[in-house]
ZAMARGU-4260 file (C-alpha; in steps of 0.2 Angstrom, whole numbers, plus 5000, padded with zeros to 4 digits):
<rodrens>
0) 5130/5226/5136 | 5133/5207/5137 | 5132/5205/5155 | 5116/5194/5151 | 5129/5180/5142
5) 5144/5183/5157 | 5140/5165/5163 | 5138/5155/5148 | 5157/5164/5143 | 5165/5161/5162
10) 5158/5139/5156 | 5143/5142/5168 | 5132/5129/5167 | 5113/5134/5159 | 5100/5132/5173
15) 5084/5141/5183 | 5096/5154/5192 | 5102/5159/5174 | 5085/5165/5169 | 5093/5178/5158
20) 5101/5167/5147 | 5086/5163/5139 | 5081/5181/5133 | 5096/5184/5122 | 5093/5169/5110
25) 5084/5166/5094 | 5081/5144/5096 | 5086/5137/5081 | 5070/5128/5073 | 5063/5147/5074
30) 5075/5155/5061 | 5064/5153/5049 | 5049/5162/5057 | 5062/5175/5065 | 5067/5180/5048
35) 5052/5187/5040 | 5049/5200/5054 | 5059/5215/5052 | 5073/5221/5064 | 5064/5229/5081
40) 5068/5247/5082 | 5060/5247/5101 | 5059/5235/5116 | 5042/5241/5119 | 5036/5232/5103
45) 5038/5214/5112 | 5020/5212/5120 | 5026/5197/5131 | 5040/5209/5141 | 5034/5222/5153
50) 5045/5236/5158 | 5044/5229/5174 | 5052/5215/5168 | 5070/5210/5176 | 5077/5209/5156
55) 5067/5224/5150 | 5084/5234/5152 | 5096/5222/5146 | 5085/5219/5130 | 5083/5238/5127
60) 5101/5239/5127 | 5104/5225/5113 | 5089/5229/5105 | 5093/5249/5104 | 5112/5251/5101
65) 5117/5236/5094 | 5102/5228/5085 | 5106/5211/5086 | 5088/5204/5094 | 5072/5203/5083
70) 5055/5195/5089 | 5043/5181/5082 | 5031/5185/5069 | 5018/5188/5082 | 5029/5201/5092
75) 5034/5192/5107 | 5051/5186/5111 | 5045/5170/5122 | 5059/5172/5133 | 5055/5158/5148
80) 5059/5146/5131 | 5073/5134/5134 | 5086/5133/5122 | 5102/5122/5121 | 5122/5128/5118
85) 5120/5127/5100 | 5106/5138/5098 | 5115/5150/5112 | 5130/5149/5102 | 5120/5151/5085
90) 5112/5168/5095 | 5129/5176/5099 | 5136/5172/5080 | 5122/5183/5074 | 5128/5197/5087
95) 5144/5195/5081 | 5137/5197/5063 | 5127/5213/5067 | 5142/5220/5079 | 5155/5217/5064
100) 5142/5229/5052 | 5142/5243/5065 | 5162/5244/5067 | 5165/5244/5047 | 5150/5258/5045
105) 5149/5268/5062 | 5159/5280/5066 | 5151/5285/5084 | 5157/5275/5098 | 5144/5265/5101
110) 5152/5249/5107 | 5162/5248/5124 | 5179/5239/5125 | 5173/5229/5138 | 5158/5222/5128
115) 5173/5216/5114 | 5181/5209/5125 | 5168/5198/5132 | 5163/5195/5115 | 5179/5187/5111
120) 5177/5177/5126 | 5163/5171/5120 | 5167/5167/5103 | 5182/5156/5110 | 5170/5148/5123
125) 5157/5143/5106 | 5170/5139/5094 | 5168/5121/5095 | 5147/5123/5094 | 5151/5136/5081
130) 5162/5123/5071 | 5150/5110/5074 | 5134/5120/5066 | 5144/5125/5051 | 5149/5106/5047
135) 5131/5104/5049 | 5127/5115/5036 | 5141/5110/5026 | 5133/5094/5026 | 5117/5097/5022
140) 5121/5105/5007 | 5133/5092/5002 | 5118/5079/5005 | 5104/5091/4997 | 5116/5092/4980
145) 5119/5074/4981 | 5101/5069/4982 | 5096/5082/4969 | 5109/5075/4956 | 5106/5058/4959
150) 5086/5056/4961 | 5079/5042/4951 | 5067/5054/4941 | 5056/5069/4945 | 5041/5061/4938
155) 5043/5041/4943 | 5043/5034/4961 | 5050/5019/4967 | 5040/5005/4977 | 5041/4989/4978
160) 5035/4973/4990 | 5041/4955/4994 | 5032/4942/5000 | 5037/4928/5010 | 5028/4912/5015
165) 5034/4899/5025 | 5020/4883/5028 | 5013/4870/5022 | 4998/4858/5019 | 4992/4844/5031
170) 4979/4830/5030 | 4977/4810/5028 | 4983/4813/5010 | 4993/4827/5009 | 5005/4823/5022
175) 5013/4814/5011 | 5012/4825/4995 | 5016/4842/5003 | 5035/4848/5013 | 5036/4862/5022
180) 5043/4875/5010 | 5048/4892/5010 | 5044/4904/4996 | 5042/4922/4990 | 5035/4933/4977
185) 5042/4950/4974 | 5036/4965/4964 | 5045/4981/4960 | 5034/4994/4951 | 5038/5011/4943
190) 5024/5024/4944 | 5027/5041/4935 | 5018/5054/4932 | 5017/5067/4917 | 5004/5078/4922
195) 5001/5075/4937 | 4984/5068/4936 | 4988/5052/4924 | 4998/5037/4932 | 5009/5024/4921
200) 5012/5010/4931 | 5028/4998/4925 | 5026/4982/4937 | 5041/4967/4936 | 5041/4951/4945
205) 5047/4936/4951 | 5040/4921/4962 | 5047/4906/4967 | 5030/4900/4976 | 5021/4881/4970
210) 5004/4878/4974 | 5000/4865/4988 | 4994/4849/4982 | 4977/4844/4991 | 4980/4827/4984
215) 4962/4821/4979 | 4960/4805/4974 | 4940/4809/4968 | 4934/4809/4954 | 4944/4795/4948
220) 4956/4799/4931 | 4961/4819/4924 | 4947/4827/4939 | 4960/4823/4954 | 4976/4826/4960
225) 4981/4845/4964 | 4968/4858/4963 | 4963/4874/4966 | 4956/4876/4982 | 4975/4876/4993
230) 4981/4890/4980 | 4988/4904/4994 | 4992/4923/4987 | 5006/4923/4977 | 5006/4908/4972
235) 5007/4898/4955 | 5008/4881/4946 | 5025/4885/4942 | 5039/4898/4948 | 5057/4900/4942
240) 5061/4914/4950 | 5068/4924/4937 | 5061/4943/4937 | 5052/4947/4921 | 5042/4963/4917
245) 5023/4956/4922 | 5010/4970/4920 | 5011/4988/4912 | 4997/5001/4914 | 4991/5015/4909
250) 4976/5028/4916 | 4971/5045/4916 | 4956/5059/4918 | 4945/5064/4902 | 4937/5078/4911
255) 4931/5077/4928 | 4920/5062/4929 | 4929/5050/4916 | 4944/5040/4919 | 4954/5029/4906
260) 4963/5013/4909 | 4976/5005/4898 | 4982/4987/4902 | 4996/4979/4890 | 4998/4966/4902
265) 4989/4958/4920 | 4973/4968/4915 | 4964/4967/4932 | 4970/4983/4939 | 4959/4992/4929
270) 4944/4991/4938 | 4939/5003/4952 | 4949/4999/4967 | 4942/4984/4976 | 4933/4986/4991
275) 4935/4970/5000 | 4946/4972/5015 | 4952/4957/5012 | 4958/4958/4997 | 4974/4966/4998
280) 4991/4954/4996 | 5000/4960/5013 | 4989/4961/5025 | 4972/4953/5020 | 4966/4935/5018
285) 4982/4922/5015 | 4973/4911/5003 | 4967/4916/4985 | 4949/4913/4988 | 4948/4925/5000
290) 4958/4938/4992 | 4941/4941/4983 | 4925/4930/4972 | 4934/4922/4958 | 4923/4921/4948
295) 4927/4941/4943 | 4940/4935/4931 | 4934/4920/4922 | 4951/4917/4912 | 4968/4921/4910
300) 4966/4941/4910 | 4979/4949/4898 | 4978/4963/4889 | 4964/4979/4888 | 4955/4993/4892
305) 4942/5000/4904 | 4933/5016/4907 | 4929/5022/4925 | 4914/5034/4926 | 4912/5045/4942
310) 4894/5047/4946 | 4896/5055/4960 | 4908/5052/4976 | 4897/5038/4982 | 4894/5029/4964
315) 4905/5023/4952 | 4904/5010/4935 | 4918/5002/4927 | 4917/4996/4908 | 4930/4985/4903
320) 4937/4973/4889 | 4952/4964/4891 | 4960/4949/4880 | 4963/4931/4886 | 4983/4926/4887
325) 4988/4927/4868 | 4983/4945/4868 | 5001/4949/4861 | 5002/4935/4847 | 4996/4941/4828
330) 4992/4923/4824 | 4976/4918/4819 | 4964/4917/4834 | 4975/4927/4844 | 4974/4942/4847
335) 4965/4957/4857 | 4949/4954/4844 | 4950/4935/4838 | 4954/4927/4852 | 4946/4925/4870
340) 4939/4940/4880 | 4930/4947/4895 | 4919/4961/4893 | 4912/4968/4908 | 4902/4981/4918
345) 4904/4984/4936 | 4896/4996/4947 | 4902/5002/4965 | 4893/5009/4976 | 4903/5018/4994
350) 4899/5027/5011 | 4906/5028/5027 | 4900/5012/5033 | 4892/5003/5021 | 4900/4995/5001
355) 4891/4986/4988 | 4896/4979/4971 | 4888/4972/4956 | 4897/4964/4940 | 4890/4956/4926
360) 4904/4949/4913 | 4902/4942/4895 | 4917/4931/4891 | 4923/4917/4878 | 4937/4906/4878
365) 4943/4894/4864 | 4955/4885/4876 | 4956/4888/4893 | 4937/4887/4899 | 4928/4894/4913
370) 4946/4894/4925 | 4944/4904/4939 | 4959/4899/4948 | 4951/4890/4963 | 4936/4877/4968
375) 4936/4861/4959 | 4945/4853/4943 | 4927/4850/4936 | 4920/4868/4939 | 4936/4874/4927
380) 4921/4865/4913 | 4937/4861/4901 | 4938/4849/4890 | 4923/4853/4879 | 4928/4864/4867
385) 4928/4880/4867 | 4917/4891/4882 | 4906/4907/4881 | 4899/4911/4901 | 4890/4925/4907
390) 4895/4928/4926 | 4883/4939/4939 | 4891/4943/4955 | 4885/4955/4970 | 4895/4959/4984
395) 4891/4971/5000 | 4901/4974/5016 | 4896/4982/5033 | 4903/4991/5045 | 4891/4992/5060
400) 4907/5000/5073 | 4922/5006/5066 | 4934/4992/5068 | 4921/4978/5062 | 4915/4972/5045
405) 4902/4959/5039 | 4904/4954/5021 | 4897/4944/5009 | 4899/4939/4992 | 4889/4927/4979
410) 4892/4923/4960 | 4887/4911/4948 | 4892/4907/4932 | 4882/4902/4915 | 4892/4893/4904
415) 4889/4886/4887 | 4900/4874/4880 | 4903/4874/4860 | 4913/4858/4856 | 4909/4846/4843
420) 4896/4833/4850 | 4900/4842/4867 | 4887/4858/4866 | 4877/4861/4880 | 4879/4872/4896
425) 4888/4871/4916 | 4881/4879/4930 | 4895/4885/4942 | 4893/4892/4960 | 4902/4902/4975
430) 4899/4911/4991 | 4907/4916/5007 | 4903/4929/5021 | 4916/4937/5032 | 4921/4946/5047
435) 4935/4958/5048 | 4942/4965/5065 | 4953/4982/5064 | 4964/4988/5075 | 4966/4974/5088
440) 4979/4977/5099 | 4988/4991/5089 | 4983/5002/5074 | 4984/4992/5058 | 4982/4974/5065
445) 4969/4965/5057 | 4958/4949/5063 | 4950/4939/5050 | 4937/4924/5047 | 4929/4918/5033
450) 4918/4905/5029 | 4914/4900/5010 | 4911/4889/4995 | 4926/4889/4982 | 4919/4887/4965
455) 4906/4872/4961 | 4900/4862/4946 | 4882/4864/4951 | 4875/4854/4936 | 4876/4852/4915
460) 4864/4851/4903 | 4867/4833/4896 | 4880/4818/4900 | 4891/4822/4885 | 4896/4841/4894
465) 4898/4829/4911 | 4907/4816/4903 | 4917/4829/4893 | 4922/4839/4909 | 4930/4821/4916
470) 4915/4817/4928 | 4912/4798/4931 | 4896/4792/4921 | 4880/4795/4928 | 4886/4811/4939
475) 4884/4828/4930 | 4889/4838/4945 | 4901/4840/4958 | 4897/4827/4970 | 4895/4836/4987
480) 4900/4850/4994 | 4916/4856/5003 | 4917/4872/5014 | 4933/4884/5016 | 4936/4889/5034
485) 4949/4902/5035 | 4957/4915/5050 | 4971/4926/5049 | 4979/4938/5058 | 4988/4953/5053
490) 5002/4961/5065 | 5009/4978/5057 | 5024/4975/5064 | 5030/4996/5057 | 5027/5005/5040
495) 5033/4993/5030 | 5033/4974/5039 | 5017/4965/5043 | 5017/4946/5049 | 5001/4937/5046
500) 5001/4920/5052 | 4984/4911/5045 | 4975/4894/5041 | 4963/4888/5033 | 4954/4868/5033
505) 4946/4863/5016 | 4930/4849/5020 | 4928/4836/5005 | 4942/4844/4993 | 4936/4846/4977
510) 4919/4844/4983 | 4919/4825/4986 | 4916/4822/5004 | 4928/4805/4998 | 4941/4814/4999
515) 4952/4818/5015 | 4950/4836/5025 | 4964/4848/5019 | 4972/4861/5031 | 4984/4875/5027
520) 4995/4885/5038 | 5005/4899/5033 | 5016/4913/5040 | 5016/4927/5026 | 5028/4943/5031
525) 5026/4958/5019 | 5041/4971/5017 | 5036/4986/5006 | 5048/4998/5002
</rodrens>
């Protein structure tokens, strides 16, 4: 009966003069499929083994009275398939199995002494793959009960991402005023899910990363020293490094089109996904100005809400209201209502090569005026009084190959000044264009360049909003203007590490050609988890 086995039990080595070694065994990965097709009761139904075939007869034999060889799905047996000892010695257990059933429930004599006693041969020559497969198994379900009694939650993933930034700033001035450093900034965020279409997303945080100092020296008095325009991603006026709870979020469907967003805190996530290649922390631009036009968030974005509107799968628009930092304090002229806001309405329009993007956004801020975060300490217009600015921004990006993009992005800000003696209006500008390369060298990698404006002063109405602002007398704008050059590239080192080493050289920091060039060099490694 098991004459086709007789040299795997004698310690034979499996090899191309065995051939029939190979037609007795059901590979392990196949067990599965193997099981859903009912025991054969004839040979004849395999349509891959013709009874001209060498192992026709052997197969009738353990197919016909012992029953202990069943076919794929598809009825064939595949029998040229290689298999290893464990999946010979996984094949000879099931034998045994099936054999075992027909001595407790035959009475006939149906099997030989002969074929027992190679079966015992056989089980003595397996017992150490035998033993090995059932610690396997053993195992497994040890592991799969562990993982199943363990597991965070069934509705709440875990990821999470660290940034790491090693550089630092160089020029005539800012030799001096900047070290090499070495910081980070880390995020852990929760996301669960209750129906399955909604997302709470619970985001903590901490950052040990300063800004650069650019060192300006022009305008004279509150105007110079540190700006803006060096601020890499990540990075802040100030980082203890202690982990606190730093945006919570909330968003789910109203039918099939509508989409609600909740912010309690960091409110800037509630707008459609951006679609600026560039804009995404681990692998896109390493400075804050090219993350994305700053002039989307005209303040410091706390708490809100937002409505996403599916047109259709090309179109989308965003409505929006958020409240300045002080969102959470129930003093007067704080608040989500009585203190500052950004209203806004933004539309995105998508295809396969082609992205564009309109925002127009109503804000007002008692304290913090027109700050965007980057350009120059004038174009912040603070220090005269309280701000209301309308912003109008459009933003389009081109794809003429796959792995190439052409972008551009232009906004201006309107902004009206309501201080005693101090009312009038500011005038602030920024553009940039860019160029994205994918996939140079290895999938994932990303070449960058960029070539911009960082937010400017353009003009004010009278010399008490100047004068207010800090400029000089006589000067009611920024005083010339200074160009960001940046280029990065992103190496996806796996999954989850990228290294993008980058730079970028700022002309006439805080748009006074006075001041010395600026450059920035960085090496930012991303490990998401």
């Amino acid at each position: 009966m098991l004459a086709i086995a007789s040299g795997f039990a004698t310690g034979a080595k499996r090899s191309q003069a065995e051939p029939a070694l190979q037609t007795a065994i059901v590979p392990a990965e196949q067990e599965t499929s193997l099981s859903l097709m009912a025991q054969m009761a004839n040979v004849s139904e395999l349509t891959d083994v013709a009874p001209t075939s060498w192992a026709f007869a052997a197969l009738q034999s353990l197919v016909e009275r012992y029953g202990c060889i069943t076919g794929y799905p598809n009825a064939t047996f595949r029998g040229t398939q290689p298999i290893t000892r464990y999946e010979f010695a996984a094949g000879v257990q099931a034998c045994l199995g099936r054999l075992e059933e027909q001595l407790k429930t035959s009475t006939d004599s149906l099997i030989r002494q002969e074929d027992l006693v190679l079966l015992k041969q056989l089980q003595e020559e397996f017992a150490a793959e035998l033993a090995t497969l059932r610690n396997r198994i053993t195992n497994l379900e040890t592991r799969t009960a562990t993982l199943e009694k363990q597991q965070f939650s069934a509705t709440t993933k875990f990821r999470g991402q660290v940034l790491t930034f090693v550089g630092s700033a160089f020029g005539d001035n800012a030799d001096e005023a900047n070290a090499f450093t070495f910081g980070y900034r880390a995020r852990l965020n929760f996301l669960s899910s209750f129906s399955g279409k909604d997302l709470l997303t619970t985001q903590f945080q901490a950052r040990n990363l300063r800004l650069f100092n650019t060192a300006t020296t022009f305008p004279a008095g509150r105007l110079s020293g540190i700006t803006d325009e060096a601020r890499i991603v990540g990075s802040g006026a100030t980082g203890e490094g202690r982990l606190s709870l730093f945006g919570m979020r909330y968003n789910f469907p109203l039918g099939d089109r509508l989409r609600i967003h909740i912010a309690a805190n960091e409110a800037d996530s509630i707008l459609t996904k951006a679609v600026n290649t560039f804009g995404d922390s681990s692998t896109g631009s390493v400075s804050y100005f090219g993350q994305g036009n700053p002039l989307v968030y005209p303040g410091e974005i706390q708490a809100g809400a937002g409505v996403t509107l599916q047109i259709s799968p090309q179109f989308a628009v965003d409505f929006g209201y958020y409240a300045e930092d002080g969102a959470n304090n129930p003093a007067p002229g704080s608040g989500l209502f009585n203190g500052g806001y950004t209203a806004f309405v933004r539309s995105v329009f998508t295809s396969a090569a082609f992205k564009a993007v309109f925002i127009y956004s109503n804000a007002y801020s008692p304290r913090l005026g027109y700050n965007t975060y980057a350009g120059s300490n004038a174009a912040k217009v603070q220090g005269a009084g309280a701000v209301v600015s309308d912003t109008f921004l459009a933003a389009a990006f081109y794809r003429p190959a796959p792995q190439i993009e052409v972008g551009a992005s232009v906004a201006t800000g309107d902004v009206r000044t309501l201080g005693v003696g101090t009312r009038g209006s500011a005038d602030v500008w920024t553009y940039y264009v860019s160029l994205g390369i994918f996939d140079v060298g290895k999938k994932g990698n990303q070449l960058g360049f960029l070539v911009g404006m960082q937010p400017r002063l353009t003009g004010t109405s009278n010399d008490g909003v100047a004068q207010a602002i800090g400029l000089p007398v006589g000067q009611r704008s920024d005083r010339n203007i200074g160009i960001h050059l940046e280029a990065f590239y992103t190496l996806q080192v796996s999954d989850t590490i990228a290294i993008t080493p980058g730079i970028f050289w700022l002309t006439a920091p805080n748009h006074d050609s006075r001041n010395p060039d600026v450059v920035v060099g960085v090496v930012r490694t991303t490990f998401s988890f």
